[in-house]
Structure formats: structure tokens, C-alpha cells
N, C-alpha and C positions, 0 to 999 in steps of 0.2 A: 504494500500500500504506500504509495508517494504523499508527500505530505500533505499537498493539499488536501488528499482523498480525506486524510488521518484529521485535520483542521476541521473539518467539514463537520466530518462524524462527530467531533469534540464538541462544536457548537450545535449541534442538533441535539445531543443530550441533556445541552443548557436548556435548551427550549422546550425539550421535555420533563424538565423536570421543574421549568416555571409553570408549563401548562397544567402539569398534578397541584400545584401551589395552588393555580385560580380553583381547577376544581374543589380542590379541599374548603378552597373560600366559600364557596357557592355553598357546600355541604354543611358547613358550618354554619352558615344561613339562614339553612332548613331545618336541622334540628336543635332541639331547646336539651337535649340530653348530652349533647356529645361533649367529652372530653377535648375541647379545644386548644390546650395548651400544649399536649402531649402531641397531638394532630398536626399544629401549623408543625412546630420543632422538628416533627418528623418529616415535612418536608424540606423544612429551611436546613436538614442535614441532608437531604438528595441534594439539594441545589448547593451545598458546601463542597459534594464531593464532585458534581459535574465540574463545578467553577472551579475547582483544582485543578481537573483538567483540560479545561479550559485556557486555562492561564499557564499550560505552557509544563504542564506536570509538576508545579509548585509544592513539594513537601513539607508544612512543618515540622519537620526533626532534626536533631541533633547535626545530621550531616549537611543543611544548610544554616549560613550565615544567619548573624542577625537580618541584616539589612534583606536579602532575600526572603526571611518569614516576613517583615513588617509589610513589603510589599505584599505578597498573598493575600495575607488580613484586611489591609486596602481593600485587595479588590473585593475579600469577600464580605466587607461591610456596605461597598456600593452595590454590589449584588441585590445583599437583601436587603435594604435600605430602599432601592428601586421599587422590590417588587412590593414593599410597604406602603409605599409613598401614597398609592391612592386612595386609603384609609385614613391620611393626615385630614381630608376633609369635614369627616364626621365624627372627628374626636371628643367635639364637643357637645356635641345631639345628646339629649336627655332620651332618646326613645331605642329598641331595639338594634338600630342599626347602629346608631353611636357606640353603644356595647358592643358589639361586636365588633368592631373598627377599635377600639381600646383595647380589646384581650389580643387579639390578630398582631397586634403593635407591643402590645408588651411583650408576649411569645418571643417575639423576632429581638427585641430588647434584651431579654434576656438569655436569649440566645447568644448576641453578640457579646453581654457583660462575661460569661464563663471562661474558662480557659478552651480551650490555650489562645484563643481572641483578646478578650479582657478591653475590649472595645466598650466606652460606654455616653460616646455621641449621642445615640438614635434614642436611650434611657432619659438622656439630662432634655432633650426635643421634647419627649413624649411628657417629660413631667414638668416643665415649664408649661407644657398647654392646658396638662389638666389640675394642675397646682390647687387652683381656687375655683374647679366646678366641685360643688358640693354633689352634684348629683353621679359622682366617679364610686364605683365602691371601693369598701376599705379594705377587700386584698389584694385590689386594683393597684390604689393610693401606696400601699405599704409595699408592696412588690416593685411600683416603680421605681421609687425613690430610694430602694433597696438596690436596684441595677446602676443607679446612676454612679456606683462606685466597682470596678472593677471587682469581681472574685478571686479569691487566691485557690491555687491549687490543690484538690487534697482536703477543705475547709469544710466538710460534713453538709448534711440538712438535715435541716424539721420539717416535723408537719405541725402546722398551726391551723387550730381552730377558732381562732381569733381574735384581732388585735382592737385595741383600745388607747387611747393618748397616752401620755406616761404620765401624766396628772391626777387618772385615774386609778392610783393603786387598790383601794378598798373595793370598786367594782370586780377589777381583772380579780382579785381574789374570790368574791360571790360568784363571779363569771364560771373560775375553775374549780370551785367548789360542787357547782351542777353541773358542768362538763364529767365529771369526775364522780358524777352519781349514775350520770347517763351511762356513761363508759361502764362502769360496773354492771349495772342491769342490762347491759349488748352484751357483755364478754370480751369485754377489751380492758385486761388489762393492766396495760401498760400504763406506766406513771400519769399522772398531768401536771406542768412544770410553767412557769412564769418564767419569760427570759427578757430583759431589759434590749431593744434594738440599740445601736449604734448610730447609724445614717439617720434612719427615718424618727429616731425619740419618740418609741412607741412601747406597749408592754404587749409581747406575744405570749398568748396560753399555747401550748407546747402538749404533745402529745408525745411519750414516745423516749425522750432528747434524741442525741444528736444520731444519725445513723447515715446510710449512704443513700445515693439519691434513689436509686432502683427501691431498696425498702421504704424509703419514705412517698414515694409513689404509691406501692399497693399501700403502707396504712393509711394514707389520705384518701383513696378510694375503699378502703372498708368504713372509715370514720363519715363518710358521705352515705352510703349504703345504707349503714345501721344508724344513721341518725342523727349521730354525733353534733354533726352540722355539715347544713347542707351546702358551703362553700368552704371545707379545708382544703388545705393544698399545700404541697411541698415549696420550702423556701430554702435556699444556700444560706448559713451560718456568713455572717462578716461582720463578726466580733460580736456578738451577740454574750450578754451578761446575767446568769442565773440570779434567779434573785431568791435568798434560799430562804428567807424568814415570813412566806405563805403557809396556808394552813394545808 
């Protein structure tokens, strides 16, 4: 195969695998049940691995340079950055689409803030838009502002069942007191823990602590299942502070 052939085929993969992106959009659209977060991710890593190819068989590893990984990253923050971009308009719509256009964005957000990227432009964009709409939810809110600082390597997750100002101590404590009843009458169970955020100065009730991202996936989907609450979700650890004097 001569290279142009090889070019060709390279960027035909890109396109294919923006075109799974729109569909997933579309899909996501249409149902009120799906797991969106896992869903975009899952395609914004097809489109990670095309655009590696893409660009020319770019590797992040050891055997290249600095200067040759930060390019890669480059590109593949314009990438998906691109295929975001037409979401930035309904970021602030109070109505189903707006939500949708917000999770689609942060997905990609936090997709970019992890390693080995640790990109966190598209995070600090998204959260300056939606900073001061009250009508954002608040694992929306915490999750952003959460990306807007790079992840380190290695730095564990939670699953939180949810957050609260950090002014609010004696709530988050009634908060995880009944979390923490609920849990017991499901079968779950594993601790419930207060952890003081970092970035966002917020108090996460914690489920679990700290474990790897694959288990704190499925407990955040048995914690949704059984009741717990119906919007937990896995968060990456960045410096996150136990607060050990709850009941």
C-alpha cells in the first residue's frame, strides 16, 4: 500500500469514528436512561485512537520526546474540542437539550483533564459558561470545576452520592446519615465517608472511598439501581480531604 493509499484509509477512520460520535449524540437524545458519560468517553477514545493515526502514528510513550507527545495532545484536544463545539450553543438552555449539550461537554472535558492528556482548556470554557446558571446540576457544577484542574496519574476515584457547599457541614452529615440507612437496607455495605473537595470547596458524601475507576463505575451504577441516589457517579480524587469527625 503506497502512502497515499495508507493516508486515505487513516483519515477515513477519523470520519468514522466522528460519525459513531454524532450517532451516539443522537442516541443520547433519545433516551432518558442511558448512561451518557461512559457512552460519549467511549467514543471520544475511538476518535483518540483514529487521530493517533491520523496524525502520522503519534505514540504517547516513553520512546517519544517531550515535544513530540505535546504535539499529539494538541491535536487531540482540537479533535475533540471540534466535535464539541456545536453543543457550546445550548449550554445555557434550562430545558432538555441544554442538559444534554452540558453532560456531552463535560464527558469530553473530562476526558481531556485525565492523563496522560491532563488538558484542561475545554473544562475552565465549559465552567466559565455555566459558573452562574443556577439551573446546571450539582454533579454537573462539581464535576466541572473539578476538571478544570489537570488529574494526576494513579490519583484513585469515588463514587459520590452527593455534594453540598462546604458551609454546609451539619447537613452533609444528616445527608450521610440517611444515605447510610438507605445503603444498609439495599445491601451495600460499604462505608459512607465525607470528603472535603479541593478545587470546587465543596463536601462530597462518598461511598465506598477511594478505589479504581472500573470499580467505582459499577458501585455508582448499583448505588443508582438500588436507590441510593439517582444521580451518583464516579469522580477522580484531586486532593480530596476526609473529614473524619462525622457520625
Amino acid at each position: 500500500m503506497g502512502e497515499s493509499e495508507g493516508l486515505g484509509l487513516k483519515n477515513h477512520e477519523v470520519d468514522l469514528e466522528a460519525r459513531k460520535l454524532a450517532l451516539a449524540i443522537q442516541q443520547l437524545r433519545s433516551s432518558e436512561r442511558m448512561n451518557w458519560i461512559q457512552l460519549v468517553i467511549s467514543f471520544l477514545g475511538g476518535v483518540l485512537v483514529a487521530g493517533l493515526i491520523g496524525y502520522g502514528n503519534y505514540k504517547l510513550t516513553e520512546e517519544h520526546n517531550e515535544a513530540e507527545g505535546k504535539r499529539a495532545a494538541d491535536t487531540i484536544e482540537v479533535q475533540v474540542m471540534t466535535l464539541v463545539a456545536p453543543q457550546f450553543g445550548q449550554l445555557r438552555d434550562v430545558d432538555q437539550k441544554g442538559e444534554t449539550s452540558r453532560r456531552i461537554v463535560l464527558a469530553a472535558a473530562t476526558f481531556l483533564s485525565e492523563p496522560p492528556y491532563g488538558r484542561s482548556g475545554l473544562a475552565k470554557i465549559f465552567w466559565s459558561i455555566i459558573d452562574k446558571n443556577p439551573s446546571v446540576a450539582p454533579e454537573i457544577r462539581m464535576s466541572a470545576e473539578e476538571a478544570t484542574v489537570p488529574a494526576q496519574e494513579n490519583s484513585g476515584w469515588y463514587v459520590v452520592l452527593a455534594s453540598l457547599p462546604a458551609n454546609n457541614l451539619d447537613t452533609a452529615r444528616e445527608v450521610a446519615r440517611q444515605k447510610a440507612e438507605i445503603a444498609k437496607n439495599q445491601g451495600l455495605n460499604q462505608a459512607i465517608t465525607l470528603y472535603r473537595t479541593k478545587i470546587s470547596n465543596n463536601i462530597a458524601i462518598v461511598i465506598g472511598g477511594k478505589m479504581t475507576q472500573q470499580q467505582a463505575g459499577l458501585l455508582a451504577a448499583s448505588a443508582r439501581e438500588k436507590g441510593l441516589a439517582a444521580d451518583a457517579f464516579a469522580q477522580r480524587d484531586r486532593s480530596w480531604e476526609e473529614i473524619k469527625d462525622h457520625p
